[in-house]
C-alpha positions in Angstrom: 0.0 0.0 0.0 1.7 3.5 -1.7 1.2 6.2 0.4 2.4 9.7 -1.1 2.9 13.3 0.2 -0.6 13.7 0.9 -0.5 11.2 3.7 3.0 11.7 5.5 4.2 9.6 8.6 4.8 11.7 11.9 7.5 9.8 13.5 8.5 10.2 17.0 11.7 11.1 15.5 10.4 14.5 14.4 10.2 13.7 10.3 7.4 13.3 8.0 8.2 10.3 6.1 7.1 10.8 2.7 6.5 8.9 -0.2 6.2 5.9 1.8 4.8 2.5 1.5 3.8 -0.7 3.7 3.5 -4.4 2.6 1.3 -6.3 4.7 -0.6 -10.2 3.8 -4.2 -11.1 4.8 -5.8 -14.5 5.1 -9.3 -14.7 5.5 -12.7 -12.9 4.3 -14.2 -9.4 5.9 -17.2 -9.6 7.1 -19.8 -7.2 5.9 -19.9 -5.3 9.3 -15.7 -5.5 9.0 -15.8 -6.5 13.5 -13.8 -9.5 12.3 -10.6 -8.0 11.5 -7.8 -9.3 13.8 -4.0 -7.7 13.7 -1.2 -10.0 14.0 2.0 -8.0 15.0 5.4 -9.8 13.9 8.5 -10.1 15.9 12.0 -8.7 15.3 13.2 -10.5 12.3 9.4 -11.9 11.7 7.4 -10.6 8.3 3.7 -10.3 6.9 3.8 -13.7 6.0 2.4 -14.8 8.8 0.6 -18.4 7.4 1.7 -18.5 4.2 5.0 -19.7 1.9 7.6 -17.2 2.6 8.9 -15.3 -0.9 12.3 -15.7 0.0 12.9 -18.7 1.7 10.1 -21.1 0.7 9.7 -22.0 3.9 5.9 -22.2 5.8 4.5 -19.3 7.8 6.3 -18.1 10.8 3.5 -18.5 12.8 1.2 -21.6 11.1 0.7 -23.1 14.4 -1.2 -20.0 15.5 -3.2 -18.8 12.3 -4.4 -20.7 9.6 -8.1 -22.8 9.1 -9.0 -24.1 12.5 -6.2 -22.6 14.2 -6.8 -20.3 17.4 -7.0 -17.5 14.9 -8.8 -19.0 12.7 -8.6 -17.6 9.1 -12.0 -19.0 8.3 -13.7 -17.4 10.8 -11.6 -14.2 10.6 -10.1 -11.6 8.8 -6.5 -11.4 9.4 -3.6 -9.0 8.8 -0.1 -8.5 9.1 1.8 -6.2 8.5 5.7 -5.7 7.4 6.7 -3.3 10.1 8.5 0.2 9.2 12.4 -0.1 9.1 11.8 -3.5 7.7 12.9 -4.7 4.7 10.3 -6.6 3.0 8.1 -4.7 1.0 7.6 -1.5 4.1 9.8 1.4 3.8 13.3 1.6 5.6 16.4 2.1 5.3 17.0 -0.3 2.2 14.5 1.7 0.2 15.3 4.1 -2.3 15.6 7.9 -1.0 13.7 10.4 -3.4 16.2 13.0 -2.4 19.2 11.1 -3.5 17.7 8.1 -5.9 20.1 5.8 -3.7 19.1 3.5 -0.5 18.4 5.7 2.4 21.1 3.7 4.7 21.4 5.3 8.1 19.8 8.5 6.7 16.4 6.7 7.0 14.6 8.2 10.7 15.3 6.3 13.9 12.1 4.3 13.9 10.0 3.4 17.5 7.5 0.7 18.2 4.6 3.9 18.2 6.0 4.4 14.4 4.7 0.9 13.3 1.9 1.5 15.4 0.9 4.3 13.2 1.9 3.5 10.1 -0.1 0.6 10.4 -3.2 2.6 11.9 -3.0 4.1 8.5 -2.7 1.0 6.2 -6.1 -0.1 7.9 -8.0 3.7 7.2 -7.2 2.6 4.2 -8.5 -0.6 3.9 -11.7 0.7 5.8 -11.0 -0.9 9.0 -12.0 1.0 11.7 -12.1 -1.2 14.5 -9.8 -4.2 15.1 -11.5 -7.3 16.8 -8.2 -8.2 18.4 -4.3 -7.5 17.8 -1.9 -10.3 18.7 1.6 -10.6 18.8 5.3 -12.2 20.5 8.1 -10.0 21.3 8.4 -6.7 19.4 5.1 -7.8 17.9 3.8 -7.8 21.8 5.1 -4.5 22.0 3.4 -3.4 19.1 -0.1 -5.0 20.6 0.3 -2.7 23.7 0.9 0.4 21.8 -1.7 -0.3 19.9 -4.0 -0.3 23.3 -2.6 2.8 24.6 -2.7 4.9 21.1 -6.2 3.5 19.9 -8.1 2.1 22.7 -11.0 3.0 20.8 -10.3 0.8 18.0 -9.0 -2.4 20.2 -11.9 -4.7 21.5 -8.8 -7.3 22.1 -5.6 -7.6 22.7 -3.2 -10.7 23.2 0.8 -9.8 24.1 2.5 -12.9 24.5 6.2 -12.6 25.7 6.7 -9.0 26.0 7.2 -6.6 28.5 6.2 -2.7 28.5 10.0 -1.8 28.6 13.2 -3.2 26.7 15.7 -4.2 29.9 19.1 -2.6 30.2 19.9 -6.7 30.0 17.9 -6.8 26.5 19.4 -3.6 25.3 23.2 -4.4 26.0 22.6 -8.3 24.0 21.2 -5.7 21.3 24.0 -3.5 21.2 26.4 -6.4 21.1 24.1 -7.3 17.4 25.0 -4.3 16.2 28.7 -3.4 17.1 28.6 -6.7 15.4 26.9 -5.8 12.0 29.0 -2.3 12.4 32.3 -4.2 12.8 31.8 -5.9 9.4 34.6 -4.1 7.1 31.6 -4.7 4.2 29.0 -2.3 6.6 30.5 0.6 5.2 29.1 3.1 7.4 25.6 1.5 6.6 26.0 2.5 2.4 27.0 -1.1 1.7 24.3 -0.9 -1.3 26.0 1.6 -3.0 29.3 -0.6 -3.0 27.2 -2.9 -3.8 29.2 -4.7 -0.5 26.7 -7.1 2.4 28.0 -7.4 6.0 27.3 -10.7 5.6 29.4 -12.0 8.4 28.7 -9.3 11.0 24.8 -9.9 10.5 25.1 -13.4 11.1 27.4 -13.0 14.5 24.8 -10.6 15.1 21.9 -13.8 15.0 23.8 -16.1 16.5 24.2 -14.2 19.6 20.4 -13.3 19.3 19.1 -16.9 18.8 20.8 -17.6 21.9 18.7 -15.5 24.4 15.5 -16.8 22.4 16.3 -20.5 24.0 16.7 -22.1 27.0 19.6 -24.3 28.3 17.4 -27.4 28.5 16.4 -26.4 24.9 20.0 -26.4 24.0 20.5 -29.1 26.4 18.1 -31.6 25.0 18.7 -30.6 21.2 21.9 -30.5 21.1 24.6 -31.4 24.7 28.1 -32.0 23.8 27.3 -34.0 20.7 29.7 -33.4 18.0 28.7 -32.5 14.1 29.6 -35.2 11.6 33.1 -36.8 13.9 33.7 -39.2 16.1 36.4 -36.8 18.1 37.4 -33.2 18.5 39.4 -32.2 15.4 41.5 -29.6 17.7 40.8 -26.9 15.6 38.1 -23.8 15.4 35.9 -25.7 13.0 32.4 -26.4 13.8 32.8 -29.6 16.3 30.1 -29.6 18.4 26.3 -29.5 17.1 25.3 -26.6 18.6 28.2 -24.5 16.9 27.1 -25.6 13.3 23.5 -25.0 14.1 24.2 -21.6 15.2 26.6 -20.8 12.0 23.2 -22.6 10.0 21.3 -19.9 11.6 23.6 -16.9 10.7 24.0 -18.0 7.5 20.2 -18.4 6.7 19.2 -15.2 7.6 21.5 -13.0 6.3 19.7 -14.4 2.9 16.8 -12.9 3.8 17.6 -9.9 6.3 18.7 -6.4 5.9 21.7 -5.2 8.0 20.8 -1.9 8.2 16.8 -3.0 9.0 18.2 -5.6 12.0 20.0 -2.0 14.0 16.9 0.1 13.0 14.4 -2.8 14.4 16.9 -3.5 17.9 16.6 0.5 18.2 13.0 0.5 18.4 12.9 -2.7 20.5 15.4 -0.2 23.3 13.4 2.7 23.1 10.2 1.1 24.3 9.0 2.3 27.4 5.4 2.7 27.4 5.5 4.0 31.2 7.4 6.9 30.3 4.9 8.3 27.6 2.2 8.6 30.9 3.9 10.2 33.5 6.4 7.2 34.1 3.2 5.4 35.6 2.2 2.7 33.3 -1.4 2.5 34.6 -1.9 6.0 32.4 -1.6 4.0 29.7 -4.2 1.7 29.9 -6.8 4.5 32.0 -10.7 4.3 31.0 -9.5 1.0 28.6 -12.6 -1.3 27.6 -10.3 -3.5 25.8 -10.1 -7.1 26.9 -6.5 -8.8 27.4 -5.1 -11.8 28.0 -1.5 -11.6 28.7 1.0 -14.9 28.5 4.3 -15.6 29.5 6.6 -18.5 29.7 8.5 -20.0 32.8 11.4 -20.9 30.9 11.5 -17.2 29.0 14.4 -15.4 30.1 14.3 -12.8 27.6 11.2 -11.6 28.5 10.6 -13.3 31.9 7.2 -13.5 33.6 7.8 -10.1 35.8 7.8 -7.9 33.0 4.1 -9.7 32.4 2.9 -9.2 36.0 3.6 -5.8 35.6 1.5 -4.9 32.5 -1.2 -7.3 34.4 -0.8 -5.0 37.6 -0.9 -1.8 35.7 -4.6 -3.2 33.6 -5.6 -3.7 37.1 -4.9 -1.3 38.4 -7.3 1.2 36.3 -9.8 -2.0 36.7 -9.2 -3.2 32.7 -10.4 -6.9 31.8 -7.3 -8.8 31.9 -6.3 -12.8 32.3 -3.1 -13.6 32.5 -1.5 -17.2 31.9 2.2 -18.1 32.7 2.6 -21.4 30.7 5.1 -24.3 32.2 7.4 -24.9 29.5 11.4 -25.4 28.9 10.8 -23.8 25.3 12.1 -20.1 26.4 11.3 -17.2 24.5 10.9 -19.2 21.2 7.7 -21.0 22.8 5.4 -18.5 21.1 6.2 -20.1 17.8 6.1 -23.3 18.3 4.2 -26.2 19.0 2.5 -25.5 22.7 -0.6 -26.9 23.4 -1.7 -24.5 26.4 -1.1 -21.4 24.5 -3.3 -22.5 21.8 -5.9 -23.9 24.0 -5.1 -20.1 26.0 -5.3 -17.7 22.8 -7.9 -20.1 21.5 -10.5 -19.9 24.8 -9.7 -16.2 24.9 -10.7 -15.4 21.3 -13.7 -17.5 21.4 -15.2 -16.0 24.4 -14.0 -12.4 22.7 -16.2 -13.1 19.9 -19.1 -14.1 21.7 -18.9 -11.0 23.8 -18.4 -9.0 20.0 -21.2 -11.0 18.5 -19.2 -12.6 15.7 
């Protein structure tokens, strides 16, 4: 969806963005009073293609065990969107896209961007469509962020929301794993002060240190435990040498290596900025309560034991805040040794969790 000078983004980093665009996937059929419209919010290095083959890799949906026929979001039942985010860098405007003042990829001339940015540009993508009320918005991680933001900007046009895994502020913890990503990607001779387009260079290398170190703090050590121990790759004894010997090593370089194929450099530091500056607190007074004040939305909030990324606290305290101002709330912490990841796989309670919530939602809605 083209948007041109007529319709500028106001980002939080004081610039009008304009021309700009947003790519976004939808699975499902409106209804004719358009109440069935749910938002799915993607993660970091997530996409729009929520439940269906992925462009670039061929692989299936990112998040098929959620959405699809039958699922807890069920596309035949609902009408469902997602959305690239702004900053990304598949399809939405950032920093890999083509600056009308120059003719050449904006680089690190492309605005800071913050969670409220997507938030917006989004809010805009659905004007268009002629959505003015969203049944539900759902999402992990940054997407969780994005949920809550959309909760505090447009409570009015939120009957639902589900944030799974998030908090209402990035951690100095979070932020410092982040920084390490991107002294990483920056580190990488081929960065070239973020105009590796031009040279037509890629900081391959740095980008994928940068998701190895990432993919890290989205398991758990019994994850890594189970999958992997001290099993070596493809030997029957240490090689004594830096190669790959152990499993976990040449799953993590698999991991790199994959997503540098389908990730911008320059997106990945715009995206981990937004994730630092999120502090929803700070917007209201530094009480995060203010945020949710005079709120008829209904949420359910989930976190996982095993999730220490985004632990359980940083839940209880968005729960304590909704209660606070007396907002419908439930609130699941789901037993699992998964960690952050478990929002995108295969977990049973979360489905049977998002699944009750969503069905009771619509009965309340009338859908």
């Amino acid at each position: 969806m083209a948007f041109g000078a007529d319709r500028p983004l106001a980002m939080d980093a004081g610039v009008l963005l304009a021309p700009w665009q947003i790519a976004y996937q939808t699975y499902g059929t409106l209804n004719a009073a358009r109440s069935n419209a749910i938002l799915v919010c993607h993660a970091l290095t997530g996409d729009q293609h929520v439940a269906n083959i992925h462009p670039v890799t061929g692989k299936r949906g990112w998040w098929e065990t959620l959405v699809g026929p039958g699922r807890p979001v069920d596309t035949d039942r609902f009408f469902v969107i997602c959305a690239n985010v702004v900053g990304g860098c598949l399809g939405t405007t950032g920093p890999a896209s083509l600056n009308p003042a120059t003719g050449e990829p904006y680089g690190l001339d492309f605005p800071v961007v913050t969670v409220r940015d997507m938030v917006r540009a989004q809010a805009l993508l659905l004007d268009r469509l002629g959505i003015d009320n969203l049944f539900c918005v759902v999402g992990g991680s940054m997407g969780g962020m994005q949920v809550l933001q959309w909760a505090a900007s447009f409570p009015e046009r939120v009957f639902a929301a589900i944030p799974i895994a998030t908090a209402c502020i990035h951690s100095a913890q979070n932020i410092a794993f982040h920084e390490v990503g991107r002294q990483a990607v920056m580190a990488d001779p081929d960065w070239r002060g973020g105009r590796y387009f031009v040279d037509g260079a890629k900081p391959s290398k740095g980008l994928a240190v940068a998701r190895m170190g990432a993919h890290i703090t989205y398991l758990s050590e019994a994850t890594l435990h189970r999958k992997f121990g001290r099993r070596l790759q493809d030997r029957a004894a240490p090689t004594f040498s830096f190669d790959a010997d152990f499993q976990v090593e040449s799953y993590l370089r698999y991991q790199g290596e994959a997503f540098v194929e389908r990730f911008d450099a320059n997106s990945y530091l715009y995206l981990t900025r937004a994730m630092d500056y999120f502090d929803l607190a700070a917007d209201y007074g530094g009480v995060l309560a203010n945020a949710f004040t005079g709120s008829r939305t209904r949420f359910c909030v989930v976190s996982f034991t095993s999730d220490w990324l985004f632990p359980t606290a940083g839940s209880r305290a968005i729960v304590h805040a909704l209660n606070a101002v007396a907002a419908s709330v439930s609130f699941v912490e789901i037993e699992t040794d998964k960690g952050h990841d478990a929002f995108l796989l295969d977990e049973p309670e979360l489905f049977a969790t998002t699944g009750g919530f969503l069905a009771a939602a619509a009965r309340a809605r009338g859908l």
